[in-house]
N, C-alpha and C positions, 0 to 999 in steps of 0.2 A: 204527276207529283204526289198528287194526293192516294193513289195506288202505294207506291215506292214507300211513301212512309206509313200505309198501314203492314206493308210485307216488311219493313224494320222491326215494327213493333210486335209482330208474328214470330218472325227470329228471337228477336229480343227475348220475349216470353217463356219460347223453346229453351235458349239457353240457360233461363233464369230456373225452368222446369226441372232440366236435366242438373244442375248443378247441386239444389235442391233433396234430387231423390240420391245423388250418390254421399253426398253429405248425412242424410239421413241410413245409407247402408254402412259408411265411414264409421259412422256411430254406432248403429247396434250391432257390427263386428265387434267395436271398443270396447261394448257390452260381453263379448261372447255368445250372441244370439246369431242362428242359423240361418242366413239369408237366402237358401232357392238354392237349386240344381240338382243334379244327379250326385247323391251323398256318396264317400268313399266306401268299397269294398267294407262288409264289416259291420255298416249302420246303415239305417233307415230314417227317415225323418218323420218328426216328433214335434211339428209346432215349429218353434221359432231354435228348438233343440235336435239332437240328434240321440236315437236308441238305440244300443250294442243290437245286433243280431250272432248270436254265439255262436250259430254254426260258421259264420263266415267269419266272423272274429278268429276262429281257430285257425282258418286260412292263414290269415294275416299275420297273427300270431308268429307260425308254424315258417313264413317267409323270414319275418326280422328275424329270428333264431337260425335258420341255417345259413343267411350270407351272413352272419358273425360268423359263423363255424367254418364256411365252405370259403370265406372272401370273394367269389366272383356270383354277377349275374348267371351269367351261361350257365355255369352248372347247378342255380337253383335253380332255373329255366327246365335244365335236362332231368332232374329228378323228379318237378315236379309231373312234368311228363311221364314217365318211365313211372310214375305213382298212380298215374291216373286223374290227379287232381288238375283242375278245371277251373275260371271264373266264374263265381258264382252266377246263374241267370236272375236276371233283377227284369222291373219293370220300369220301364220311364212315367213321369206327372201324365204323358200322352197316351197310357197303355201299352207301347212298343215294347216289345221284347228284347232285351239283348246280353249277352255275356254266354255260359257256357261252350267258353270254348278256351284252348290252353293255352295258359300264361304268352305274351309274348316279353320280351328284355324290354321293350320301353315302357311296357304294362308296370313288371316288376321295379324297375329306375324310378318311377311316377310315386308307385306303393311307398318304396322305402326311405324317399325324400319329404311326404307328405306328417306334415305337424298335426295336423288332424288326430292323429293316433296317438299323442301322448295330452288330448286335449286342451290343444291351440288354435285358435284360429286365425290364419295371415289372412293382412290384407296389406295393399299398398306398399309393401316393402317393410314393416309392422309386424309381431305378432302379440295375439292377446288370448288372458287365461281363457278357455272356452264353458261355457256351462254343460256340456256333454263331460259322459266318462273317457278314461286313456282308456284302449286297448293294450299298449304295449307301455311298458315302463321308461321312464324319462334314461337310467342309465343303457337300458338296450339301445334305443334311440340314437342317442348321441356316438354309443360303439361302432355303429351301422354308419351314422354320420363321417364318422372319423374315417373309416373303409372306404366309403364311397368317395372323400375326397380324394384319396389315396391313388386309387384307382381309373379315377375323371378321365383324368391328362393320358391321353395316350388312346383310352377305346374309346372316344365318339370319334367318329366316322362320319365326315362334314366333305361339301366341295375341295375346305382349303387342308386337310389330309391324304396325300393318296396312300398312305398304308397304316397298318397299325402298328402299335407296339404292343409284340406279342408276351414279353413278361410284365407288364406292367403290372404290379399290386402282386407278382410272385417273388423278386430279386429283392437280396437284402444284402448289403454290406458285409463285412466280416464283424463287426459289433452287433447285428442284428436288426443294425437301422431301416426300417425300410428305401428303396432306391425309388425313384421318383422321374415317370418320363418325361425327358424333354427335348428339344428341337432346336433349333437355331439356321437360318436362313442365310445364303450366299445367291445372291441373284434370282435366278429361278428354281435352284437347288433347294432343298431341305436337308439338313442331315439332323438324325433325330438322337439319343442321350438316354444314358440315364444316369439318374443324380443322386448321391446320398440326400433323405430330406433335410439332415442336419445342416449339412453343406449348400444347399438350395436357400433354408432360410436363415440363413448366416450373415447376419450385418457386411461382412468381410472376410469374401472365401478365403481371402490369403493364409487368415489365421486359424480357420475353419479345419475340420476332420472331416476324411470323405473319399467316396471314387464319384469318378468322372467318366464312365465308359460308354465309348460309339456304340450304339444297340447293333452297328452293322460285325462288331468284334462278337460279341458275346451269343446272337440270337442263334445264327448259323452254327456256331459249337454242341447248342441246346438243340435245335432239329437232332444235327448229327449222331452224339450222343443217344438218345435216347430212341430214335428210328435202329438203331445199333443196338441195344438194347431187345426192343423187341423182334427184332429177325433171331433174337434167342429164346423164345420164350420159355422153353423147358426151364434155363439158367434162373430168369425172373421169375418167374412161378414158384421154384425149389427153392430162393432165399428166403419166401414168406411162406414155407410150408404148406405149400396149397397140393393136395392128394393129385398126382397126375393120373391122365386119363390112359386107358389101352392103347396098342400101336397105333389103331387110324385113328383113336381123338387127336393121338401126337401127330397125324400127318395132317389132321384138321389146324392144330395149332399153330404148328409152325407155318405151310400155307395163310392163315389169317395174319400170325406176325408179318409178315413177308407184305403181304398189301397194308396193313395199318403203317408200319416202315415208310412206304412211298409215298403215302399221305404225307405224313410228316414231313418228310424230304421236300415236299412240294412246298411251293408259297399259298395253295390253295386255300379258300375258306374252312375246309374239311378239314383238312390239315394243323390250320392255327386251332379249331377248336378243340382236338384229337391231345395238341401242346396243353393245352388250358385244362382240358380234364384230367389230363394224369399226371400234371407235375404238381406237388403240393408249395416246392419254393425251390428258389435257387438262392446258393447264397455263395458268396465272392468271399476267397480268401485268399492271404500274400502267398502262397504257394497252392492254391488249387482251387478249381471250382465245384463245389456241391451238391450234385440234383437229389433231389430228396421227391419221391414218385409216393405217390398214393394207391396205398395196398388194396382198397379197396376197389380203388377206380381200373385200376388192373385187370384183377381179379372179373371185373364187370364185363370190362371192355373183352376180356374172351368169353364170358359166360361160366366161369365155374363156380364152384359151390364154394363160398370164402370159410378159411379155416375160422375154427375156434375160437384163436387169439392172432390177430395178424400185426405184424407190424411196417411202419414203411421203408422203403428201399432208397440206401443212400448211394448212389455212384460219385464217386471222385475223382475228377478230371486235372491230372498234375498241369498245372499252368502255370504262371505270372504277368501280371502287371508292367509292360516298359513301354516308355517315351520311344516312339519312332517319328522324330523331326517335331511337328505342333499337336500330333495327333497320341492316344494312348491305345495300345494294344495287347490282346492277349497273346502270351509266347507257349507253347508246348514246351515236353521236356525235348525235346531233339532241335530245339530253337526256332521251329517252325511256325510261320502266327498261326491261332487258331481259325481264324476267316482265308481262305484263298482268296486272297486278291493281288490282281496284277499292276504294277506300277507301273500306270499310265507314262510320267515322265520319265524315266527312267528309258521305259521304252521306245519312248522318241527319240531320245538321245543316241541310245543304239542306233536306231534308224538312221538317222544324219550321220553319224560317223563310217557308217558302211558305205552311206553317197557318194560321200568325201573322198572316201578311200577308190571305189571307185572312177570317181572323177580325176583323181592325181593318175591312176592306172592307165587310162583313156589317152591325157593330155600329160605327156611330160614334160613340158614347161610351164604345168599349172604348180604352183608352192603354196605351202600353206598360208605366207601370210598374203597372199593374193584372196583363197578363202576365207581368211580373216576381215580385210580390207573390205571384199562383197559383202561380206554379214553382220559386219560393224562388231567381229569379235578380235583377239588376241590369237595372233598365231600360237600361241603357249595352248590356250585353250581346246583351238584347235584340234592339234594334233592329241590332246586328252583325249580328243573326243573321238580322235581319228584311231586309237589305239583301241576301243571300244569293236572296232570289227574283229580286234583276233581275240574276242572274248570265249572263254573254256565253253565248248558244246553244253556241258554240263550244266553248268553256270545259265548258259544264256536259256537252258531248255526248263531249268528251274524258275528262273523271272518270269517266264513267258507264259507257265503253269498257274502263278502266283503261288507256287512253295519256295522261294528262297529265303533265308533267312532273314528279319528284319535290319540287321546292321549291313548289309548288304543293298544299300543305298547308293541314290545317284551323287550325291556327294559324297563316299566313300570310292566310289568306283571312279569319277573324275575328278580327283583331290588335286592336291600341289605331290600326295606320294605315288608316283608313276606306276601304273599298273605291266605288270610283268608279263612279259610276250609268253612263256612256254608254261602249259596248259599245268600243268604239278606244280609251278611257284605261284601260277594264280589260284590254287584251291588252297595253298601255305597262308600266302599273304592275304586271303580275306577268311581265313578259317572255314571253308566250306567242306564238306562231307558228301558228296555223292549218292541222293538218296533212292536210287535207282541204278 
């Protein structure tokens, strides 16, 4: 017994010890005094302070100024690379060596989040004036700030993500607003968004201004597009006045287009970052969508000598904006949505009605509402559905592509308006076009 309570009071002591010394850091953080560690990129310690080191300061510097300019990590990532620039090599309290080696993205994420640099010190959820200098200026800071939040939602890459969203912090509205990723879950499904921010932080989206668009509408347009694009390189090149090269640079060129294309096309990692370098924004409007490429990054990405004066390359992709049932979609001019995709329901429905039709063929004393009767539906219904097998080759080879047109629904296709047996009055009666 007498053991038990001297190891309470051992505990006790511990606790009272430890409680003690973080109280006592509590406070001279409050202070603005430097408490221990490996000081950020930039500075050196200095006592209970910290002391600019200018060379690395310039580093630092030189990061918060181009993701204002650039918006993404990745691509201050890739220049600083493609620069040569490097973490500074520092020393640990223990002697150890370590840093000179190239930036990575969560290196750079860590830099441009850290208060440190406009001479702050956090602690606990807190922050306090510091007695060191800023490196960077309070309004760069906060611009950076404001980016990066922008940006958050959509690239970290966690267990509970499996993809990214490839425009995030590039899409803006038709007012200029920036669009804002987001997601929303149906069972084990994700489907992911993006949002006008205005619309996002809107007391009451009802009354709110904004798009709402499935990233599954819009990203796939954006591959395509622009993979399209560069399998022409000559075309791209000559909009920004870039000097082309002799016959085999041009058989180099186009070759290079041709694989950077496929990347893109890909869902690859390669690929999304290939998107990310050369598109400066994308911006949504009621009658079209607008890539707007980065001339420079262009120009890079083949290797040539960048003109003069360049400027950047807008492509304009005629679309619109329509409700298809709960979901919103992009339409081309030829009516077509701009994502192929195949309607799952729709195509079950087909399926059943061909059953059916065969099962009456088989058994001529089977009637519909006997099929009705087994499937707990409506003879009327039925035979909707059953009319569904003498659907126009056309027609059905279009759904099955995922090119039919978006009004071209399964509620359109088995309405209460009977769809018509001979293959010309059903291309009349749902307005469809042959596009092959």
């Amino acid at each position: 017994m007498t053991l038990n309570m001297l190891l309470s009071f051992a505990q006790f002591e511990r606790e009272v010890t430890a409680e003690r010394i973080r109280d006592k850091i509590a406070a001279s953080k409050a202070r603005g005094m430097w408490m221990g560690g490996t000081p950020p990129i930039g500075y050196r310690a200095d006592g209970r302070s910290l002391a600019i080191v200018e060379d690395h300061a310039a580093i630092v510097r030189r990061i918060f100024e181009r993701y204002r300019e650039l918006g993404r990590v990745s691509a201050v990532v890739e220049e600083l690379e493609s620069d040569g620039v490097r973490s500074p090599q520092r020393l640990t309290t223990g002697g150890r060596s370590f840093g000179g080696r190239p930036f990575s993205r969560g290196q750079v994420y860590k830099l441009l989040s850290n208060a440190t640099y406009i001479g702050r010190i956090d602690h606990g959820g807190r922050s306090h004036q510091g007695n060191h200098q800023a490196i960077v200026s309070d309004e760069l800071f906060e611009a950076v700030q404001a980016i990066l939040a922008t940006n958050l939602n959509g690239h970290r890459r966690g267990h509970r993500a499996s993809e990214e969203s490839l425009l995030a912090g590039l899409l803006v509205d038709d007012r200029g607003v920036p669009m804002v990723a987001s997601h929303a879950c149906k069972g084990k499904v994700r489907y992911r968004y993006y949002v006008s921010r205005d619309l996002q932080r809107a007391p009451d989206a009802r009354t709110a201004s904004g798009w709402r668009l499935p990233a599954r509408e819009i990203e796939p347009l954006v591959r395509v597009k622009l993979a399209s694009a560069l399998r022409d390189p000559i075309g791209l090149l000559a909009a920004i006045d870039v000097p082309l090269p002799d016959a085999d640079g041009l058989k180099t060129l186009i070759d290079r287009g041709t694989v950077f294309a496929t990347d893109v096309e890909s869902r690859s990692a390669k690929g999304s970052r290939l998107v990310r370098r050369l598109i400066a924004n994308v911006r949504l409007a009621p009658r079209n969508v607008i890539l707007t490429l980065d001339a420079a990054s262009v120009v890079g990405l083949f290797e040539l000598d960048p003109p003069s004066a360049s400027r950047n390359i807008e492509i304009s992709i005629p679309a619109r904006l329509r409700r298809s049932g709960m979901a919103m979609k992009l339409i081309l001019e030829d009516s077509r949505p701009a994502n192929r995709h195949v309607d799952g329901t729709l195509v079950q429905l087909i399926h059943r009605g061909r059953l059916w039709w065969k099962e009456l063929l088989s058994d001529p004393k089977l009637t519909l509402e006997a099929i009705g009767r087994r499937e707990g539906l409506t003879g009327g219904y039925v035979l909707r559905l059953v009319r569904l097998a003498f659907l126009d080759p056309a027609i059905l080879s279009a759904i099955l592509d995922g090119d039919a047109p978006t009004h071209l629904s399964a509620d359109r296709l088995t309405g209460p308006d009977a769809m018509r047996l001979r293959w010309i009055d059903q291309q009349s009666q749902f307005g469809f076009s042959p596009l092959r």
